[in-house]
N, C-alpha and C positions, 0 to 999 in steps of 0.2 A: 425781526430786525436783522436778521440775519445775510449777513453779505454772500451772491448765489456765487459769485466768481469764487474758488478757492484761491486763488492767489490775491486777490484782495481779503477776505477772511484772514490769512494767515499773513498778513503782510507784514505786520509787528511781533511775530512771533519768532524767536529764534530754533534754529536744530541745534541741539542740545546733545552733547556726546559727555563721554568721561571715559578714562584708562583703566581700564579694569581688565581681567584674564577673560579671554575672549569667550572660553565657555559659557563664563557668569552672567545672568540676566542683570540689569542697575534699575535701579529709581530712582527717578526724578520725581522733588517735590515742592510743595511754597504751602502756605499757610496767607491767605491775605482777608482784610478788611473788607465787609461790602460796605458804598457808599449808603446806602439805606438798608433798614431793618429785612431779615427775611421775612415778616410775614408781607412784604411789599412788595415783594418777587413777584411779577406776571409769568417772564419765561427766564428759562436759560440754555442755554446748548453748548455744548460740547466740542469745536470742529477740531481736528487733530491727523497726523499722519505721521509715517517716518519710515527709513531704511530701516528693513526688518521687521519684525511686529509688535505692536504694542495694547498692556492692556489698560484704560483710563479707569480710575476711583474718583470720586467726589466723598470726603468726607468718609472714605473707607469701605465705601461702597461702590460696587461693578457701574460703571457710567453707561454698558448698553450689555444685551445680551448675545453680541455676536464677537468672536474668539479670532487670531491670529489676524487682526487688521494691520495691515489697509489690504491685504491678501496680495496676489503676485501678480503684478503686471510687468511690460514691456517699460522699467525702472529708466531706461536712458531717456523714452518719453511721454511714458504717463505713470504718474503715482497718485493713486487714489489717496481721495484727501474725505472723511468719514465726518458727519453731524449724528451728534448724538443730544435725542433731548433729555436734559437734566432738570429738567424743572421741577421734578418734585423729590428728588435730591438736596434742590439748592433750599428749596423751602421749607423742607421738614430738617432742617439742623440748626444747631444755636450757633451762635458766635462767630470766629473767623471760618471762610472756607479752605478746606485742606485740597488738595486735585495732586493726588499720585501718578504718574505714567512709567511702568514698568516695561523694560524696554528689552527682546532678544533678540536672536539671530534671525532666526524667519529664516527667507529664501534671498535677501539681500546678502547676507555673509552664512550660505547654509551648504558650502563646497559640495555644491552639485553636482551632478552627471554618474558616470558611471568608467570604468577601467581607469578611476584614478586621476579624473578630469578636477575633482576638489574646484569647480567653477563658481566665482563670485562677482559678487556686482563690483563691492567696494571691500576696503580692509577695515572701514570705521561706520558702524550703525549709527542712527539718530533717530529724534523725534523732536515733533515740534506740535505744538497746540495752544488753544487760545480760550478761553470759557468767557463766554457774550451775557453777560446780563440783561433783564430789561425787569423794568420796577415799576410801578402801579402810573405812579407822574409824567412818566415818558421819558423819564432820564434812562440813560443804558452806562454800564461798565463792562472794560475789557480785562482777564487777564490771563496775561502771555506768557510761553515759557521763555525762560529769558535767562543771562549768568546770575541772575540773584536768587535764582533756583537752588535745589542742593540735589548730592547725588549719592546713594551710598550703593556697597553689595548687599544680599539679597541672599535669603536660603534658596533658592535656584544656586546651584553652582555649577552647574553646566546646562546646556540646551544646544540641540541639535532635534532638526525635522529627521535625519535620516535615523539618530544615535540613539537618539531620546534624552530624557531629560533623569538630570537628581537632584531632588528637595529635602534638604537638613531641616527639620522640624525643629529642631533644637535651636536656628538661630531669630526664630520668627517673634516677634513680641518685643526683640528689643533691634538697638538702633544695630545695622551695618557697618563697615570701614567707610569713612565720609571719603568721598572720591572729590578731585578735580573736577570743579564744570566747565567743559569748552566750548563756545560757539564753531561748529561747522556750517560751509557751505556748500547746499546743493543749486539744481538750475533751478527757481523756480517756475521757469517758463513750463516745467513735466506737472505741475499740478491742475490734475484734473478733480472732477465732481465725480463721485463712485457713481459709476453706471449699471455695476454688475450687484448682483444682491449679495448679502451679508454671509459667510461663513457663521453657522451659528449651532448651537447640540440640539438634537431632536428628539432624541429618547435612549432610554437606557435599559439594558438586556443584564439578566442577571445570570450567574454560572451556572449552566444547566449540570454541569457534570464535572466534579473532581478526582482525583486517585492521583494514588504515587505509583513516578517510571521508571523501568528499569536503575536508571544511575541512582535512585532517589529522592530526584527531587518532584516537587508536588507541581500537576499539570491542572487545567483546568479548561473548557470547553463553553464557549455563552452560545455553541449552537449556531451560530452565523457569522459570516468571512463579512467581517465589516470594518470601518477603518472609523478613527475616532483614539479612546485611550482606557486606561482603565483608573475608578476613578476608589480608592481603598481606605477604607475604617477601621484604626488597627489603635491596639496601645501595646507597650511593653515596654522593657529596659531600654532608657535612654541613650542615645549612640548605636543602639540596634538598626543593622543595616537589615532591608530588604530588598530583591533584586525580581525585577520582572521582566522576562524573554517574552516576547512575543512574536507568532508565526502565523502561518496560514494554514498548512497544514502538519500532519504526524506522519513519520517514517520509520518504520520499525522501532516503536512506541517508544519514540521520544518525539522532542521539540523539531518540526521540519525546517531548517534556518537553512540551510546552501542557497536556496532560492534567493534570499536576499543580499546575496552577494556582501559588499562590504557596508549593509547599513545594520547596524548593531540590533536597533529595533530593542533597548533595555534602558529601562525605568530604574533608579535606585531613591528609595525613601530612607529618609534614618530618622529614627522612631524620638520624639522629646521625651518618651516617660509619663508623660497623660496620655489621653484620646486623640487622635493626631488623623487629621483628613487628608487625603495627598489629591491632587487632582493633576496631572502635567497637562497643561495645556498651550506650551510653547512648543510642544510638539505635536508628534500625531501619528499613528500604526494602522498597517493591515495587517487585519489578526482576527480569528476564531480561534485560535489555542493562544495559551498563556503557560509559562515557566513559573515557578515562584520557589524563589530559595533565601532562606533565615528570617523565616516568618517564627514567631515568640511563640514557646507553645503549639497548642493544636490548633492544628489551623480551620481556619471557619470563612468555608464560601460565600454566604452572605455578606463578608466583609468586602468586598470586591461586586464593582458593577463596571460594564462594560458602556463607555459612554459614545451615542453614533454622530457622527459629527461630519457635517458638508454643506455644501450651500444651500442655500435657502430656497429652494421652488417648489411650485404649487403642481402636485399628482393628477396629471390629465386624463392618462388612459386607462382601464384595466381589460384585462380578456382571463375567460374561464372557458374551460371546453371537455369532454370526457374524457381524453387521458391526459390521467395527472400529469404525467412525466413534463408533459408540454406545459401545463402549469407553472412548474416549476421550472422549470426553461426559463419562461417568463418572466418570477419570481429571481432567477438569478441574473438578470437582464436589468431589472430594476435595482436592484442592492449592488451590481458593478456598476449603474449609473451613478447612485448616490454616493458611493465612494468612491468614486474616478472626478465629480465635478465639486472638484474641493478649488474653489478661486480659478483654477482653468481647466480645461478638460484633460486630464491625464492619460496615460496609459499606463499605467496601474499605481498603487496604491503604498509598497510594503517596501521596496528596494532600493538599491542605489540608483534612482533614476526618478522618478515622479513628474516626467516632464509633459509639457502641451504638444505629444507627436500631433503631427498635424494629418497621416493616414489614419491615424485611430478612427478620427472623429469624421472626417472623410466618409469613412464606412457607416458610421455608427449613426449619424448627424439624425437623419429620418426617422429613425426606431428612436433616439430620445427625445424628439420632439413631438412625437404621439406620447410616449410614456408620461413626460412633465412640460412643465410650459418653461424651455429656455431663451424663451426673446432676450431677455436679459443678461444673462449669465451665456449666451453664445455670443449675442452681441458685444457685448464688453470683448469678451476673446477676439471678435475680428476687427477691433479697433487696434490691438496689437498684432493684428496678424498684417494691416495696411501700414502700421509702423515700421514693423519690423522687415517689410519686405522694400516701403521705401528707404529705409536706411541699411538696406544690404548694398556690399560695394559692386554685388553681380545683380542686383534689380529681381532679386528670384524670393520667392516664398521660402520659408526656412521650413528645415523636417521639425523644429520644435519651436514652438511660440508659447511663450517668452525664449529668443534662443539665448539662453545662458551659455549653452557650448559654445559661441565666441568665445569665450575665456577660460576654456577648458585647458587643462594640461594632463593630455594621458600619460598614461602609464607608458614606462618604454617596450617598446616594440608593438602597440597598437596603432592601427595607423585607420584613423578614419577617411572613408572614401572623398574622393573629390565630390564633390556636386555640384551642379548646374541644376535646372527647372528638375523636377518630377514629377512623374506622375501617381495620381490619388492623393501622396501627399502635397504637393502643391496644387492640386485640385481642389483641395482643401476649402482656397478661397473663392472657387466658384462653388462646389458642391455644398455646403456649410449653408452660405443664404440661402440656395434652392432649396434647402428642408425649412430653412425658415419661411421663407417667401410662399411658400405649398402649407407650410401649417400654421404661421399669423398674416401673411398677408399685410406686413406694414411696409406703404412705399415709402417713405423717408428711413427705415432703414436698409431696406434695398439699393437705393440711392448712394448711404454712405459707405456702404459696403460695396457699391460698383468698382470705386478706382481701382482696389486690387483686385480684381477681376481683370481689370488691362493689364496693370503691370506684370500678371502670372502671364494670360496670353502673349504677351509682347515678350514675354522671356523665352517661350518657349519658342516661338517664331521664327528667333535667332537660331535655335537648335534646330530646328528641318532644316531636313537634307534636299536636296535642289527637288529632289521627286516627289514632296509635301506628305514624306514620312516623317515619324520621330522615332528615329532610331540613332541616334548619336547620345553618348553620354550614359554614367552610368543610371541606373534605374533599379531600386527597389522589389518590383513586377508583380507576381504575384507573393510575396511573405506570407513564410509560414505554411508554403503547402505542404498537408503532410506526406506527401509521398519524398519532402526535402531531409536531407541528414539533417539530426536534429542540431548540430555540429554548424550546419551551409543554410540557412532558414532562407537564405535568395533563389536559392537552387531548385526553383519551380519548372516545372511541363510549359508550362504554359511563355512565349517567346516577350521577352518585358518591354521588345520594340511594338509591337503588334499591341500588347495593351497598353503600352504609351498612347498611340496612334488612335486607338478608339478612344482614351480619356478624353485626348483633346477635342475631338467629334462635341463629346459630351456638353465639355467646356464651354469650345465655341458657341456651340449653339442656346446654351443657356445665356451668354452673355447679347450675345442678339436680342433674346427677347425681352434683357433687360432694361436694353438701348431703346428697345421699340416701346417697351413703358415707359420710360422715363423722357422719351420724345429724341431722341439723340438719333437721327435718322442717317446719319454718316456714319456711326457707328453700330448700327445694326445693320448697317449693307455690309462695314468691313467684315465682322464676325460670321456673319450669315456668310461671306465668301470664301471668308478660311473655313468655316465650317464644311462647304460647297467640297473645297477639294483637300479636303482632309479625309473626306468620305470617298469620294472617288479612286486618291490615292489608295485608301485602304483595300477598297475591292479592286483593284486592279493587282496590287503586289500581294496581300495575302490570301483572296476568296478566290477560290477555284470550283468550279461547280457545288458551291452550298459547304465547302470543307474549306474552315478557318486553317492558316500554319498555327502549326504545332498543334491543331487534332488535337484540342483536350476541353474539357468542361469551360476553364475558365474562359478563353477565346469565344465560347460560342455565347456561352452567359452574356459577357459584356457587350461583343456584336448585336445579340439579339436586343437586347434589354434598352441598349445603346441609339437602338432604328439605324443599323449603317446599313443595311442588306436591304437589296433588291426583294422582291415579295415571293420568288420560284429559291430564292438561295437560303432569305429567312423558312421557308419552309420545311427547306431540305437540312440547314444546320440547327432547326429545331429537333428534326428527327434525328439527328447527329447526336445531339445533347441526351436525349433522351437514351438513345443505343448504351453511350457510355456512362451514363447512369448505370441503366440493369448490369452492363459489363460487371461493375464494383461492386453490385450488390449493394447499389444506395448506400453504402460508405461516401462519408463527405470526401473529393478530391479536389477542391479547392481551399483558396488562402484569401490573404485578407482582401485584394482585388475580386477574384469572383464569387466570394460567400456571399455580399448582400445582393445579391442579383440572380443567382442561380436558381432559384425557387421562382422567379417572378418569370426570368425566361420560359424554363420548364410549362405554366400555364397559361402565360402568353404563346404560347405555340400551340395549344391543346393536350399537354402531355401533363395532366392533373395528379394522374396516377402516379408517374413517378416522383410529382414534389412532393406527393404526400408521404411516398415511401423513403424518399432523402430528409425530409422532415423527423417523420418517426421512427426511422434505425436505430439502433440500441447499440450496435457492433461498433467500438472502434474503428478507426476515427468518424464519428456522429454529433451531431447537437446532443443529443438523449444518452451518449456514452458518459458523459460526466457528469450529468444526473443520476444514470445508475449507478455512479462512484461516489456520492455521496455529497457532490459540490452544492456549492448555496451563490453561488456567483458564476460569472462565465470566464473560461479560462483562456489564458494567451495561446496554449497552443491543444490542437483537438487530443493530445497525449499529454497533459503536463504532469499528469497522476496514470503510470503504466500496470496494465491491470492486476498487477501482484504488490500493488501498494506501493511501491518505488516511487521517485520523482525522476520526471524524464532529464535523461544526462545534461541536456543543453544548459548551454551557462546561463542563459536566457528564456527562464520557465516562471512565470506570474498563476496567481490563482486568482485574480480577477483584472481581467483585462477586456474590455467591452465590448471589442471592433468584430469578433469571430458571431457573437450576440446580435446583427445586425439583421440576421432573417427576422426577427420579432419583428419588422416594418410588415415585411410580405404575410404573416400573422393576421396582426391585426386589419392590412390593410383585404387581403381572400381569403384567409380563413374567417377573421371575425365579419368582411366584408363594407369597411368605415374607409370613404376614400373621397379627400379633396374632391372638387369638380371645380372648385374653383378657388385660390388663394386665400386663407384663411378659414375655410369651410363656409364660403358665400355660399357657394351652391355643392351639394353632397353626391355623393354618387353610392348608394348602396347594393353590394354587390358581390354578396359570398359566395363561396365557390369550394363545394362541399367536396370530401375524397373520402377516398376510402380510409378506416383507421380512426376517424374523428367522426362521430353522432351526433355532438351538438356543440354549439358555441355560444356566447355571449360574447357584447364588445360593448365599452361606452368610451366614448373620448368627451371630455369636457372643452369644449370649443367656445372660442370669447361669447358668440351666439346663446348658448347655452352647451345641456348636454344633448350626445348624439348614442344613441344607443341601438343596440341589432342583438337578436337571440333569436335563433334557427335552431333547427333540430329534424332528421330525417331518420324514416322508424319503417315497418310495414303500410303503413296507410301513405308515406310519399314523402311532401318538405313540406317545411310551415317556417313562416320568417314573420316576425312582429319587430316594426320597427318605431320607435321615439326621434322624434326631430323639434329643436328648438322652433317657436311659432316664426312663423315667416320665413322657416328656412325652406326652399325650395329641394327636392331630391329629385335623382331619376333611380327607381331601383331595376336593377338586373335578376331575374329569377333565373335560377339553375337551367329551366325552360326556353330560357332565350326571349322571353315575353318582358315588354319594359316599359313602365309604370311611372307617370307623374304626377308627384304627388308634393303638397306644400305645410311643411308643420305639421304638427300633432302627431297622433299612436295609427298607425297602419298595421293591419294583417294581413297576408297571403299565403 
């Protein structure tokens, strides 16, 4: 019975605010009659939204099991609007129905950003909801939040995403201060149907290890950099405060907190005097280490569990191979995905910032759509990423989607850059579908995801310079190389016009072929043209006999990886790349532009040997250097943890941050050898590509088809490859031998 429009569903439903201290979570409540008896209940559902996040009760009970809804979208024009079915809530209770809605900050009023930006949507939260009856006769009832609601406080007495949250046990069980109920209005023309899956808890990790720190107070370890909250079983003297820090990492054995700049990241509970459960879940931390100070008594780690919490998807890929280290590379690739796709793709997890950069995922976009299946949870993102770029007053893709920094106000004397287009990060909205498009293969949402793909092109367009470069304006370039002060993170080798100039190569050409799917034959000549002399211009101003400007990794990476070079130039700046590999000593010299492509260059040229050994370096700066430092996630910068246990000086140091984590694509795709041949894994291409350092591997990716699985292994007697392919899937496999094999469905050996 259920109305699919959400603005018809909620159309008799008021937003419901109240004056309370801004900290404080409120509730809203009602008590009403059903027209017929509950055992006559057929169904009921739940529909509900609001600025900020809310949690619904039916009769005192959880209405669904997903946390901080309606989660963060682009608020000016779309706010996810959540069904929840209650049906057997509504029918397992006597009497009147109760429906609670608990209502806080979120990221609608949760002064975002970073240097002081304190950015907000609005000054005043709501929610609004409606509970749909339907009863055995066919009759249905509605009821709506509305002024004949009530609203009181709430033992939450503050909540903040960055600050965390404090729950008074002591005020729970009896009523609140009754607050004022107002009706506010929002547009409802921003209500949409959730597209993206549910923020919901997935498991929980107990403290692997306790002790007290230097200052005294007692630390605690669950063993993995995860984000989520912690969730504690405690009793003692009532009014007893407890206080919980949480970090990432330890710094000369204390609590590692610089990193987080100005988000507090502390929990306070205060004890009722019985058994008292705390759970914050109007917030949310990144943290492997925990603070705990005026805990009653001896303290007991069992009382304390670490709860992981992020969006909902389904685990596609996995890869195992003989050295660990790579393993775990893996393994921390997978745990900064799940905590980085909490409602939007973040870049990181723990600080004052939590935002949807839009290069993060740029890089990263391929490597986690082999790891999990984000049709969903990407797509929903690029519904705000075509919002937000057609509601920009420059027509240009934002560095962060949802951009809250419109309404930032920094700190004095920080002065963020101008911007115009960018590149990687406003590539964003071409790169993004293309890992979708290559890993599900759905043309309607390629389709709806085309338009901004024009409007990035079209913006940048305006930026070339008459010679059909991009070199005008600032540009991000390559981030984070580390050869950059960790002070100047722009101050890369590598020239930012020149990898501007190949992005758009990239762009254009993908959007050609999307024109040419979608049948738009005028615009797959336009793209196909800029593409045409965006390449040309490139080798004419920067390739000079097979040497990229600026002679450094990242320029050749991208050229090559890119197909802008000629076939005698690609050849010769493959051996370029490879030269200044060994130079370093297979220490990583790239940043966030040339990390995910440097590997894939390297044995697209023939030079195996060196991906292997940029792969498996140990030495600072390395993938494998913060594995042997003891990380469980991937970090923002190839130093963020300096080898004498220090945190590196930059004010701007995360311990999981996912985008550097982006060779895990070239992994799975030549190491474990699992690789599209055709959108969605219509047709397979298997094709590992064995090096030195690595014996043997496994890969399986779970593709809509089924699963697709590879295990090779090479010893004295040669290579041996046995592969699994869903029935009817078609493969062509490539043997290390160059001998190539068609083969349909089922288990293969070679």
């Amino acid at each position: 019975m259920t109305d699919t429009d959400p603005r018809a569903a909620l159309e008799d439903a008021s937003f419901l605010t109240a004056d309370a201290p801004r900290p404080a979570a409120v509730r809203f409540s009602t008590e009403a009659a059903l027209d017929r008896p509950r055992s006559e209940v057929s169904s009921a559902v739940l529909v509900a939204t609001a600025h900020g996040v809310y949690e619904a009760r039916i009769d005192g009970e959880p209405a669904s099991t997903s946390v901080l809804d309606p989660g963060w979208t682009s608020y000016e024009w779309r706010l996810n609007v959540q069904r929840h079915d209650v049906t057997a809530l509504v029918q397992g209770g006597e009497g009147d129905v109760r429906i609670d809605l608990l209502l806080g900050n979120g990221w609608y009023r949760g002064d975002l950003g970073f240097r002081g930006a304190d950015a907000n949507y609005g000054t005043e939260i709501a929610v609004a909801a409606v509970l749909e009856v339907s009863f055995a006769d066919g009759s249905t009832q509605r009821i709506a939040t509305s002024p004949d609601w009530t609203a009181e406080t709430t033992e939450i007495t503050r909540n903040s995403l960055y600050n965390g949250e404090t729950i008074d046990a002591r005020l729970r069980g009896r009523a609140g201060e009754s607050l004022t109920v107002r009706e506010t209005d929002i547009d409802r023309a921003t209500l949409v149907e959730q597209s993206g899956p549910p923020i919901v808890r997935h498991e929980v990790r107990a403290v692997e290890k306790s002790w007290a720190a230097p200052s005294g107070a007692t630390l605690v370890d669950f063993g993995q950099n995860l984000v989520g909250w912690i969730r504690v079983t405690v009793q003692g003297p009532a009014g007893t405060e407890i206080t919980i820090r949480h970090a990432e990492v330890l710094e000369h054995g204390e609590l590692g907190t610089r990193p987080l700049r100005g988000a507090e990241a502390t929990d306070v509970f205060i004890l009722s005097g019985g058994v008292d459960v705390f759970e914050p879940t109007l917030t949310f931390h990144g943290f492997r280490y925990a603070e705990i100070t005026g805990w009653p008594g001896a303290f007991d780690p069992s009382a304390l569990e670490a709860v992981v919490v992020h969006s909902e998807m389904r685990r596609t890929g996995t890869f195992q191979c003989s050295e660990p280290l790579v393993d775990q590379l893996i393994e921390n690739s997978i745990w900064g995905q799940r905590g980085n796709f909490l409602s939007v793709p973040t870049d990181c997890p723990q600080r004052d910032e939590r935002l949807g950069w839009t290069g993060d995922i740029a890089a990263y976009a391929a490597s986690a759509s082999f790891q999990f299946d984000t049709s969903a949870f990407l797509d929903n993102w690029l519904r705000d990423v075509l919002a937000e770029t057609r509601g920009s007053e420059k027509g240009i893709v934002p560095i962060v989607v949802p951009d809250v920094l419109k309404y930032a106000h920094f700190e004095e004397g920080f002065r963020h850059p101008e911007l115009g287009a960018t590149a990687v990060w406003g590539d964003a909205a071409v790169w993004v579908p293309q890992a979708l498009w290559q890993a599900f293969g759905d043309r309607e949402q390629l389709a709806e995801q085309y338009p901004a793909m024009v409007l990035h092109l079209e913006s940048v367009e305006k930026a070339l310079s008459p010679n059909g470069l991009w070199d005008t304006g600032f540009q991000f370039g390559d981030w984070l190389d580390p050869d950059a002060s960790p002070h100047d993170p722009a101050a890369a080798k590598a020239d930012p016009q020149v990898v501007a100039t190949a992005c758009l190569y990239r762009s254009a050409s993908f959007a050609a072929e999307v024109a040419r799917i979608l049948g738009d034959d005028e615009d797959a000549a336009r793209w196909s043209a800029l593409a045409d002399r965006t390449r040309a211009a490139f080798n004419e101003h920067y390739v000079t006999g097979g040497r990229v400007r600026s002679d450094c990794t990242t320029v050749y990476a991208l050229a090559i990886s890119f197909d802008l070079l000629d076939e005698d130039d690609r050849a010769a700046a493959g051996d370029r790349l490879a030269e200044l590999v060994r130079e370093r000593d297979f220490r990583v010299t790239t940043g966030f532009a040339g990390t995910p492509f440097i590997t894939w260059a390297l044995t697209d040229t023939g030079h195996v040997d060196e991906a292997y050994g940029l792969l498996l370096e140990r030495e600072c700066p390395s993938w494998l250097y913060p594995v042997t430092m003891g990380a469980t996630t991937v970090w923002e910068r190839w130093d963020s943890m300096l080898p004498d246990g220090t945190i590196n000086p930059g004010e701007m140091t995360s311990f999981n941050h996912y985008a550097l984590g982006a060779v895990a694509d070239w992994i799975y795709q030549v190491v474990g050898g699992i690789r599209p041949a055709a959108p969605g894994y219509a047709r397979v291409r298997i094709q590992p590509v064995p090096g030195p350092g690595i014996d043997w591997a496994t890969t399986s990716y779970e593709s809509s088809a089924g699963t697709i699985s590879t295990s090779w292994k090479k010893d004295a007697d040669g290579f041996t490859l046995d592969v699994e392919l869903p029935h009817g899937v078609p493969a062509q496999v490539v043997l290390p031998d160059g001998s190539v094999h068609e083969v349909v469905g089922g288990s293969h050996s070679f």
